[in-house]
FIFIZA-485822 format. One record per residue (C-alpha): x, y, z; residue number from 1. Coordinates in nm, 4 decimals, always signed. Layout:
BEGIN
+----------+----------+----------+-----+
|       c1 |       c2 |       c3 | seq |
+----------+----------+----------+-----+
|        X |        Y |        Z | NUM |
...
+----------+----------+----------+-----+
This chain:
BEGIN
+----------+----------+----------+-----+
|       c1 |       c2 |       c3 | seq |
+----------+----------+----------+-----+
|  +5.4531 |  -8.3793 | +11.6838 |   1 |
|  +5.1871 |  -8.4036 | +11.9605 |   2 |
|  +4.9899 |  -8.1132 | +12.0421 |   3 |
|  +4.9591 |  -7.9959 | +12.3792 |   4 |
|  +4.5528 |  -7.8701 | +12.4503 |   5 |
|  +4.6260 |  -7.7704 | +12.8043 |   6 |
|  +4.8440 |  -7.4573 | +12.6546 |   7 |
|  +4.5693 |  -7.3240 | +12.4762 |   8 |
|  +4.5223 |  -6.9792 | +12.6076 |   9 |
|  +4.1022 |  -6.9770 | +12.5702 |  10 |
|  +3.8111 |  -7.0789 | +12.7257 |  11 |
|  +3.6751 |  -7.4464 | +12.6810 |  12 |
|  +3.2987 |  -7.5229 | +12.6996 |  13 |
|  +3.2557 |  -7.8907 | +12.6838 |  14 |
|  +2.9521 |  -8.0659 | +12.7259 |  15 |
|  +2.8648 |  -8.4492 | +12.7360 |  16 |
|  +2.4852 |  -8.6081 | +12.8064 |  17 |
|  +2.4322 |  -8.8432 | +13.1005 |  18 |
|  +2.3056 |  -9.1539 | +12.8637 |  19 |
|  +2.4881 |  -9.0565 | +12.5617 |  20 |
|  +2.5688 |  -9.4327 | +12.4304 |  21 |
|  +2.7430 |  -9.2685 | +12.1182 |  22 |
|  +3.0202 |  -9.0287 | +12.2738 |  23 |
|  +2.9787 |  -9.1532 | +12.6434 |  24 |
|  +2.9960 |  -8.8731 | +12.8943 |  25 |
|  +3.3516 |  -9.0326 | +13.0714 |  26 |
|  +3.5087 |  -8.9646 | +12.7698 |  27 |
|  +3.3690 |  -8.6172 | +12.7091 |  28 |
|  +3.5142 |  -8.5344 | +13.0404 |  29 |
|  +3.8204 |  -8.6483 | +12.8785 |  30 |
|  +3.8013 |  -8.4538 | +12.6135 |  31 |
|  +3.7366 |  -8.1645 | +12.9068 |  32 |
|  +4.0368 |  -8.2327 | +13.0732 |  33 |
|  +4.2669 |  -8.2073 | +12.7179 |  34 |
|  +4.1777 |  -7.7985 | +12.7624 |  35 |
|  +4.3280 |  -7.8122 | +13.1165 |  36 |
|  +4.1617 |  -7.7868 | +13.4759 |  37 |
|  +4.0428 |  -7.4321 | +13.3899 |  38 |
|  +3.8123 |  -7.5691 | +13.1742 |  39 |
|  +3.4097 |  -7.6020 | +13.2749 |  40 |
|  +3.2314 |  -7.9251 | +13.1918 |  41 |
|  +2.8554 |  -7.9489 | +13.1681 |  42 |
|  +2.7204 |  -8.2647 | +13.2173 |  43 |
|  +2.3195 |  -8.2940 | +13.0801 |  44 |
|  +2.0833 |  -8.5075 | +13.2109 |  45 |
|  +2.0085 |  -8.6581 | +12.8596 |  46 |
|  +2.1742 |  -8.8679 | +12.5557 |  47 |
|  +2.3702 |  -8.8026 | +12.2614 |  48 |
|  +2.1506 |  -8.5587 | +12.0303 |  49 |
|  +1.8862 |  -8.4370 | +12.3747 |  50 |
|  +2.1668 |  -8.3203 | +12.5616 |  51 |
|  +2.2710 |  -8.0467 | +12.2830 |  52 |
|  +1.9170 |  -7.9877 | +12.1780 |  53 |
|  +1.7328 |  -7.9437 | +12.5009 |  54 |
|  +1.6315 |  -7.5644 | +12.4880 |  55 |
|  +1.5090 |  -7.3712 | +12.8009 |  56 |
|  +1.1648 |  -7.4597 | +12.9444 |  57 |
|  +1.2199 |  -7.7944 | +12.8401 |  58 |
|  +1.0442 |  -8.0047 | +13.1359 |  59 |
|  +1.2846 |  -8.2741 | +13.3453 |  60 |
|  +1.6028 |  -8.0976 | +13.2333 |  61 |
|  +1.9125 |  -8.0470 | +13.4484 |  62 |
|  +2.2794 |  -8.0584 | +13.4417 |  63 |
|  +2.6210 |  -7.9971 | +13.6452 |  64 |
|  +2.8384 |  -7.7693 | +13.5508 |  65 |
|  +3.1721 |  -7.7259 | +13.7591 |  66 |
|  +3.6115 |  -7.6928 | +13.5887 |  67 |
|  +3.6965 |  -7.9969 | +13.4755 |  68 |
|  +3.9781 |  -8.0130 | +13.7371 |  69 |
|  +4.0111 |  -8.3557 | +13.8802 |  70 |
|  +4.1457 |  -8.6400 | +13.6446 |  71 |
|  +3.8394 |  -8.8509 | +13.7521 |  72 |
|  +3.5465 |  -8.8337 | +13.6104 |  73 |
|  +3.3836 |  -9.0137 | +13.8390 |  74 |
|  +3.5895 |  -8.7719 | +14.1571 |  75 |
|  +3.4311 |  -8.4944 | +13.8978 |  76 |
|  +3.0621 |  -8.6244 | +13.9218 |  77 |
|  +3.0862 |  -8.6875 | +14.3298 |  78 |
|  +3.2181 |  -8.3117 | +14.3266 |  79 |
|  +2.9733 |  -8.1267 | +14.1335 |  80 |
|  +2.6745 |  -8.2811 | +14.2707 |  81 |
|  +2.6245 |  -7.9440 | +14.4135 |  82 |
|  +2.6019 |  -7.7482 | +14.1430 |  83 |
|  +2.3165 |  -7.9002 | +14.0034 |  84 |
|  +2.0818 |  -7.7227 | +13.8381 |  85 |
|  +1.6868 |  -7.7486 | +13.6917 |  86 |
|  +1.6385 |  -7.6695 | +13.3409 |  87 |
|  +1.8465 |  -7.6233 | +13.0261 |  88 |
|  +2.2580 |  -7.5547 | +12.9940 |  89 |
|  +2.1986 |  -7.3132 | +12.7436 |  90 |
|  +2.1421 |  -7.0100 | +12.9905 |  91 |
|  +2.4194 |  -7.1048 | +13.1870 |  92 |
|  +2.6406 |  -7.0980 | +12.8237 |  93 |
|  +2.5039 |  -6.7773 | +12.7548 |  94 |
|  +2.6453 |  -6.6403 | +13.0680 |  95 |
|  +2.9223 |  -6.8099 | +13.0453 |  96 |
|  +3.0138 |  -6.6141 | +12.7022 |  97 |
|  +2.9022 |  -6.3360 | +12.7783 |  98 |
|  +3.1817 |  -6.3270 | +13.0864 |  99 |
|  +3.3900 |  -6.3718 | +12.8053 | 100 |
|  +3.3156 |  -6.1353 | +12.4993 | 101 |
|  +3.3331 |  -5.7801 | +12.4918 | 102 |
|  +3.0894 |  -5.5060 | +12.4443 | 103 |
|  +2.7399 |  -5.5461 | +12.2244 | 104 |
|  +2.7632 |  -5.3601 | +11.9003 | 105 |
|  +2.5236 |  -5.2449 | +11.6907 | 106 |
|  +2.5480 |  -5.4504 | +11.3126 | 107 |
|  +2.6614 |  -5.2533 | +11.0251 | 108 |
|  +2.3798 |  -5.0515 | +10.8571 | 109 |
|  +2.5135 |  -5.2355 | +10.5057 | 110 |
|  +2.6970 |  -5.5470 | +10.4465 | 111 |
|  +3.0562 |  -5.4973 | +10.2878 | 112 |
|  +3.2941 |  -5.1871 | +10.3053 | 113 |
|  +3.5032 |  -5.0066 | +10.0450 | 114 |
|  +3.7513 |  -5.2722 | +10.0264 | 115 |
|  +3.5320 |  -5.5830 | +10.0422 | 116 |
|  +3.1944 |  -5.5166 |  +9.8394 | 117 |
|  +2.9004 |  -5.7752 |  +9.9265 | 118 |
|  +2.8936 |  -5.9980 |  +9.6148 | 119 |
|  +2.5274 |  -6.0430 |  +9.6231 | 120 |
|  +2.2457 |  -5.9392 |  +9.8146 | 121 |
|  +2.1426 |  -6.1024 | +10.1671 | 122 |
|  +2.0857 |  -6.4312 | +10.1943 | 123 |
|  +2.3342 |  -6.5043 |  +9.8909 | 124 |
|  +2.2611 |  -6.7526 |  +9.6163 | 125 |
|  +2.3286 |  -7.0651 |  +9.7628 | 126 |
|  +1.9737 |  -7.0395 |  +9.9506 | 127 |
|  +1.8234 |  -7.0160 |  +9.5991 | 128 |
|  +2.0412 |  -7.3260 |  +9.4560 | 129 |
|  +1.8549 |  -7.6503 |  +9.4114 | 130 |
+----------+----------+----------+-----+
């Protein structure tokens, strides 16, 4: 039975790199559009692995961001030529989250709780494991 993206009730984040030759950014904005129109697509001015990894202060970085609301990609590109912007997505994500999560809390003062004791100490044993 097919699944229908466009009725899931949640926030979509997608991002795709200008010269990505591995997952082409057309078909990211596909992958945008599966979410429904609601959904924001960033598109990075890099390829497949410098798109993701391009942290802020990074020199020669920008990107679009803008819903993924047109069936076009190309219609989306012409339309969010506007919203360009210098530097790296990542503050824009952040922002975008936080408009979406509740309030900070402080972390718990000890891992575990009466009902679910930490099994080992912090980092755990798989760190240790060669």
């Amino acid at each position: 039975m097919p699944i229908d993206l466009s009725k899931v009730q949640l926030g979509a984040y997608v991002i795709g790199g200008i010269t990505d030759h591995i997952t082409p950014w057309k078909a990211c904005y596909g992958t945008a559009r599966l979410f429904g129109p609601a959904t924001t697509f960033v598109l990075a001015n890099a390829g497949h692995l410098q798109s993701m990894i391009n942290p802020p202060g990074a020199a020669k970085s920008f990107f679009f961001a803008a819903p993924a609301s047109v069936d076009d990609p190309m219609q989306w590109a012409q339309l969010a030529q506007p919203t360009k912007q210098e530097g790296s997505w990542w503050p824009h994500w952040r922002a975008w989250m936080q408009a979406r999560s509740g309030e900070l809390v402080d972390a718990p003062a000890k891992l575990g709780s009466r009902k679910h004791k930490p099994l080992v100490a912090a980092p755990g044993e798989y760190v240790l494991a060669k």
